[in-house]
N, C-alpha and C positions, 0 to 999 in steps of 0.2 A: 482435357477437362480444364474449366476457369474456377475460379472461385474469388470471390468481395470477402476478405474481413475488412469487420466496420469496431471502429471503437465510437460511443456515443456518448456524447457528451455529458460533461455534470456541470449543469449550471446554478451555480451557489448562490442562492438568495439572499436579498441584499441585507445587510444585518449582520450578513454570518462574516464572521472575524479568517475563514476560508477562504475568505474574497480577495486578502490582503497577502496571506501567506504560503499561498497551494502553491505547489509545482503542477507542470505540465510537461510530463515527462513522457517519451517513447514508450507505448503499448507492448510489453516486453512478452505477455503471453501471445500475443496477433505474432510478434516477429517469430517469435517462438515455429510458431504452428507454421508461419509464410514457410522460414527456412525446410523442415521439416516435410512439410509438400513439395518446394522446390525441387528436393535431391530426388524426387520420384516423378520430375519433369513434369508436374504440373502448372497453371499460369493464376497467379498469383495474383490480387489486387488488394492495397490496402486505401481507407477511408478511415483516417483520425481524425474524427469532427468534436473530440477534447482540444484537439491540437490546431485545427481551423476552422472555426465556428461562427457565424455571422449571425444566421435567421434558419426559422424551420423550410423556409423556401428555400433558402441556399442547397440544403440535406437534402429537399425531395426535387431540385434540377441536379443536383449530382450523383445521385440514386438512378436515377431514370436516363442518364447518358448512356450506360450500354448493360444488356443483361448479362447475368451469371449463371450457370446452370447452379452453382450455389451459394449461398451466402453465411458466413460465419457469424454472428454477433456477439459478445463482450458483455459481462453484464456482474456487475456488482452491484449492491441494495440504492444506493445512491442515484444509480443511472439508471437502475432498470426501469423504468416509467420511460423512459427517455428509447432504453433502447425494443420495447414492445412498441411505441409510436414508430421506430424505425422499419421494423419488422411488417407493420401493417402498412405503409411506403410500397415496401416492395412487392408486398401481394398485390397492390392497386396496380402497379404497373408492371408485372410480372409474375405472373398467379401460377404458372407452372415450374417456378425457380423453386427449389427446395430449400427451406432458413433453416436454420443451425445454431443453439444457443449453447454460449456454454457461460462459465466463470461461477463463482463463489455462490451470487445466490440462484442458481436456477440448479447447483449443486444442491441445495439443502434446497428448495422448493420445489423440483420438477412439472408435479402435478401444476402449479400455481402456472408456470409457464406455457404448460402443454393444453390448459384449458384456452391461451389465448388459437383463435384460430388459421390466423397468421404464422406458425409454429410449427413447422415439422417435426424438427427433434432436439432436444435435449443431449450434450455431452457430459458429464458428470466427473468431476475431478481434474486429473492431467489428459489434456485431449491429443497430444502430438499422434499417440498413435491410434487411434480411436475413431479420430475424423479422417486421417488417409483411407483406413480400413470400411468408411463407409461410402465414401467416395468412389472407392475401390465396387463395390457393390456385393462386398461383403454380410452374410446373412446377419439379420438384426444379432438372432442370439447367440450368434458367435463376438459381439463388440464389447468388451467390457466399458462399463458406465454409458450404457447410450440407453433411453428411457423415449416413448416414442407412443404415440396412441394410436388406437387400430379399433375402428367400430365403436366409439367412445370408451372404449376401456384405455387403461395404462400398464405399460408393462416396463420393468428397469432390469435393466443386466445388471448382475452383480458380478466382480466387483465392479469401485469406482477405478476409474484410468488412474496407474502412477508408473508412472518412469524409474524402473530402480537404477540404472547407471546413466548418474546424468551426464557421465563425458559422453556417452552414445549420440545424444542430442548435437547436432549441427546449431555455430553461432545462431541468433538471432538477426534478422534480414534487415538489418540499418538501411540498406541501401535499399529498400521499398518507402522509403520516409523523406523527407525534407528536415535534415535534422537540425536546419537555424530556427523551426518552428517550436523549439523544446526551452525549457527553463529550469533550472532548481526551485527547489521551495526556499522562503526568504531565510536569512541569514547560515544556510546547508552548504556556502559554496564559495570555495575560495579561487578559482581560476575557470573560465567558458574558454571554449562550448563545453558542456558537460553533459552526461550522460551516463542512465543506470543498468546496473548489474545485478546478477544473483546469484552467489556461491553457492548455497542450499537451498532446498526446500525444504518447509515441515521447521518445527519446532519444537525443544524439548520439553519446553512447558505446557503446563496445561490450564492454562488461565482461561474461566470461564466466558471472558469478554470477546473470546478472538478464535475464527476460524480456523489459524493454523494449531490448534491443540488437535486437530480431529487429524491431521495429515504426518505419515511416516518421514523422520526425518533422516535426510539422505544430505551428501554434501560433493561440490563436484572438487576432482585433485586439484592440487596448487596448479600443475603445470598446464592443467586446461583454463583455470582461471587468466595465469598468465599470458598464455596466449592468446586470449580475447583480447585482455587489455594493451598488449603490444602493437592487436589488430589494427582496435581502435584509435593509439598514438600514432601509430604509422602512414596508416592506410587514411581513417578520417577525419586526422587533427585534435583528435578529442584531446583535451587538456587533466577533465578529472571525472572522475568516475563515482557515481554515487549509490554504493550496494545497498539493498531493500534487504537483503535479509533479516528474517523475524530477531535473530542470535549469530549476526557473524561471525563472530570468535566463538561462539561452542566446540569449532573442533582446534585447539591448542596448535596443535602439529602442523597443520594443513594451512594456517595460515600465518607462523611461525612459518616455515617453508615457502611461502607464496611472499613474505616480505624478503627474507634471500633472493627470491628470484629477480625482484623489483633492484633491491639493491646492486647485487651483483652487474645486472643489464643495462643500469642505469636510467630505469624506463622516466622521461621524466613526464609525468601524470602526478595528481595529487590526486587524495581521495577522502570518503568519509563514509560513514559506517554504523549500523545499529548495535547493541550489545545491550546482554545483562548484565546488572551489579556483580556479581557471582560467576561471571566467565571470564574475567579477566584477570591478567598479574600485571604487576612494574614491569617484567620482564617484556612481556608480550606488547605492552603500550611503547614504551620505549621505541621496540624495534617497529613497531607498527608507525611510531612516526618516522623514524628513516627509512622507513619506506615511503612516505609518500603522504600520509593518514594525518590531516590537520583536525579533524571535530569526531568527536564519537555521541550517537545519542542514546540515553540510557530511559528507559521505561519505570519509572519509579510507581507512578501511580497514584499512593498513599501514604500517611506517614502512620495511619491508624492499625494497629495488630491485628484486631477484630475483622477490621473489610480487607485487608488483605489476605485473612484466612476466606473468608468468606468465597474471594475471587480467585483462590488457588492461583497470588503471586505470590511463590516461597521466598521471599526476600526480607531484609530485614534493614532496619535501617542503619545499622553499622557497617552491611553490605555498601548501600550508597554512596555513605559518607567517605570511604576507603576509594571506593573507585575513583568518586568526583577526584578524591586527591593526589589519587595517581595519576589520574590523567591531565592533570593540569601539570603535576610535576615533570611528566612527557613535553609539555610542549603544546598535550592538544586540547583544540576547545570544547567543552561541552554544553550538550541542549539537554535538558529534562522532561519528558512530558510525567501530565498528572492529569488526574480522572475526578471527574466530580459526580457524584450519583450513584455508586454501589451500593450492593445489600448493606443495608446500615448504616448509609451515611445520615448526618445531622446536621446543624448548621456549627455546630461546635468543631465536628469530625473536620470540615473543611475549612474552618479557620486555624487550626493545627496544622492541617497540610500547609494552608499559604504561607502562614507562619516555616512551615520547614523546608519550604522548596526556596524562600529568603533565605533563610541560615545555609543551605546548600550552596546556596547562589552559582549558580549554571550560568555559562556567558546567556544562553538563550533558554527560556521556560516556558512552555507552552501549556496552555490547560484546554482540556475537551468535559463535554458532559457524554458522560458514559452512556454511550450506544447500545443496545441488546442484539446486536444483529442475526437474521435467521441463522441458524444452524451453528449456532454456539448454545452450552450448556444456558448463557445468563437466559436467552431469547426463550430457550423450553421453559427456566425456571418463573420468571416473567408472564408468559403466556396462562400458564398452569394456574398461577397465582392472582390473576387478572389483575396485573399491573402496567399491562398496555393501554395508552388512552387513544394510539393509531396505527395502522398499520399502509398509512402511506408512507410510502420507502423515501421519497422526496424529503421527509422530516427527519430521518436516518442521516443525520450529516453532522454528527459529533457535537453540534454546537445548540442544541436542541432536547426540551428533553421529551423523552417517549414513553417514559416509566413515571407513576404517579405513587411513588414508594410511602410507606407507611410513618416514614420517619423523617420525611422532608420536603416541604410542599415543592412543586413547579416554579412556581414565582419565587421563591426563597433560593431555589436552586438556581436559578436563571442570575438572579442579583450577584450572588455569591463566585459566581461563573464570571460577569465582569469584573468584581474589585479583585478576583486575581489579579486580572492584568494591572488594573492599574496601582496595587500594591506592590506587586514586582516591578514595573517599569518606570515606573514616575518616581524612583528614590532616586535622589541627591547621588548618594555612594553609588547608586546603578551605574550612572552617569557618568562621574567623574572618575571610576573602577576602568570602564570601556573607552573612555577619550583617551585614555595611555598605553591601552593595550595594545600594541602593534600588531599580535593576530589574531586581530577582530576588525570588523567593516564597524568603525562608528557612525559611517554613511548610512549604512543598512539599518543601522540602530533608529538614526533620527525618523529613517524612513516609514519604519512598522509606527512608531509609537504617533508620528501624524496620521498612519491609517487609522491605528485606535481613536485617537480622537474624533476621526469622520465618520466612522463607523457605528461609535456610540457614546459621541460627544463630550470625551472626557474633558 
């Protein structure tokens, strides 16, 4: 048996501040699934057309070079437009291949997917074992999370696919990729080639903005961590390593023990890392820089009590302020992002925040307009409340607003979304703070704040 996974492209419209600062990183759930198949000697093809992209002509002469009896496809709110164009591709030139959707939103939409008719089936959650099993030609309703239509009706297995021991899981299939094709997001990355990882899945919080509230959270051992990333220095050069996960420090011990490992081995990788305010110590930063760990990025959000009850992010702002100062007292650099558009925002609420994400002062701050993405609590709350003005997914790109809230117009929002940046970046002290900082790229510095100005002609 063959199979095509395809990742399809997100191409970010121009305007969007995306344009300047996205990574392009290795398809971690395709490698995922590649490896996965492989150990059951199946043959395998991958197509990252995030990762090499030209024209839709390019897509459909490399689509059409050789059939698959099936095809996987990738699909988060962003690309999905993108990757249903794909899908109707391969019907054109192979109508008896079976397509296969899986990822975040065709998990929370199914029906929306399975009405396209290009669409076989639907994976729903963690698909490693779900999609061998149908390949396999396993009955439908024996497949957890597979959702599939039959005489126009829909039918979904319950549950959704999840992996509860993810050391089970075989690495991820690097070696189906061209990995010079890959990049960090801007100022994320202290040493190339580099490339990402993922200690857990799931997350502990339940913050209404974000699909991983809905997902059990599991975490894989240090020594399996480890030995990916030894893979990786050894075998493919890699230099640093850059973990996705939602909360990588949520498990103390596990990565406490995984920077032993590092030290111990001498592995020499650098890396960098997401975390809560509220999951870390001195103790843990500390060692997490001699291990290896130069930047940590903290999800702060808001500075406001109210929308951060509102968004069920338990944090506080004395949480922030502690962290930001440990972790610089470590050694390591910090990024902030913040959210502009929650239940209750004002044009007051986010002059506060800009105001606090300055007094924080993060080597790097990033600000987004808050998304409602399907199958998160905000998207139902939104929906119910008829505060969507669209539901093309193309406009789902963080920098955009989708929600036409009662407390803050669109255009007010949109304005207030540029003088972030350039209240943060265009200060004096920003400046002349980063030109002495030895671990910081002031190169990277000059570089973003000339994108902002091309971008939106500061």
């Amino acid at each position: 048996m063959k199979i095509c996974l395809i990742n399809p492209p997100w191409l970010v419209k121009k305007g969007n501040i995306w344009r300047q600062i996205r990574s392009i990183m290795p398809p971690l759930g395709l490698l995922y699934l590649a490896s996965s198949l492989e150990k059951e000697n199946i043959e395998v093809y991958i197509l990252d057309f995030q990762a090499n992209f030209s024209s839709w002509e390019q897509i459909e002469n490399t689509v059409k070079l050789q059939e698959y009896e099936f095809y996987g496809i990738t699909s988060t709110t962003p690309i999905i437009n993108n990757s249903y164009r794909i899908s109707k591709i391969i019907k054109k030139h192979y109508p008896n291949s079976k397509v296969i959707f899986g990822g975040v939103h065709v998990t929370a939409l199914p029906e929306e997917a399975l009405g396209e008719k290009s669409i076989d089936f639907v994976i729903r959650g963690e698909g490693e074992n779900s999609l061998l099993e149908l390949m396999k030609g396993t009955p439908f309703e024996n497949i957890p999370g597979l959702s599939y239509r039959k005489e126009d009706k829909f039918y979904h297995i319950k549950p959704d696919g999840l992996i509860s021991d993810l050391d089970s899981l075989p690495f991820p299939a690097f070696h189906k990729i061209n990995l010079k094709l890959y990049k960090p997001a801007f100022g994320a990355y202290k040493n190339l080639p580099a490339i990402n990882m993922m200690a857990t899945r799931g997350c502990l919080g339940k913050c209404t903005f974000c699909n991983s509230a809905n997902i059990q959270l599991r975490k894989r051992s240090a020594e399996n961590i480890f030995s990916e990333m030894k893979i990786l220095a050894n075998e493919y050069g890699i230099r640093e390593i850059q973990f996705y996960d939602d909360t990588f420090t949520v498990y103390h011990d596990n990565i406490d023990k995984l920077c032993d490992l590092l030290i111990t081995n001498k592995i020499k990788i650098t890396w960098c890392c997401f975390a809560r305010t509220d999951c870390v110590t001195q103790g843990l930063l500390n060692k997490m820089k001699r291990a290896g760990c130069h930047q940590v990025m903290y999800g702060i959000e808001t500075v406001d009590a109210g929308i951060l009850k509102n968004i069920k992010k338990n944090i506080n702002s004395n949480n922030n302020i502690k962290a930001i100062e440990m972790a610089k007292k470590a050694g390591i650099t910090v990024r902030c992002t913040f959210m502009f558009g929650n239940p209750g925002e004002t044009p007051k609420t986010i002059d506060d925040t800009i105001r606090y994400s300055i007094q924080l002062d993060p080597d790097i701050a990033l600000y987004n307009i808050t998304t409602p993405y399907p199958g998160t609590e905000m998207f139902n709350w939104a929906e119910k409340n008829e505060y969507l003005v669209t539901k093309d997914w193309a406009d789902y790109d963080l920098s955009y607003p989708v929600m036409q809230l009662p407390t803050i117009s669109m255009d007010m929002l949109n304005r207030k979304y540029k003088q972030a940046f350039r209240d943060f970046y265009f200060r004096p002290k920003f400046m002349i703070r980063r030109l002495f900082r030895k671990s910081f790229s002031y190169r990277d510095i000059l570089v973003f704040i000339e994108g902002l100005k091309k971008v939106w002609n500061f």
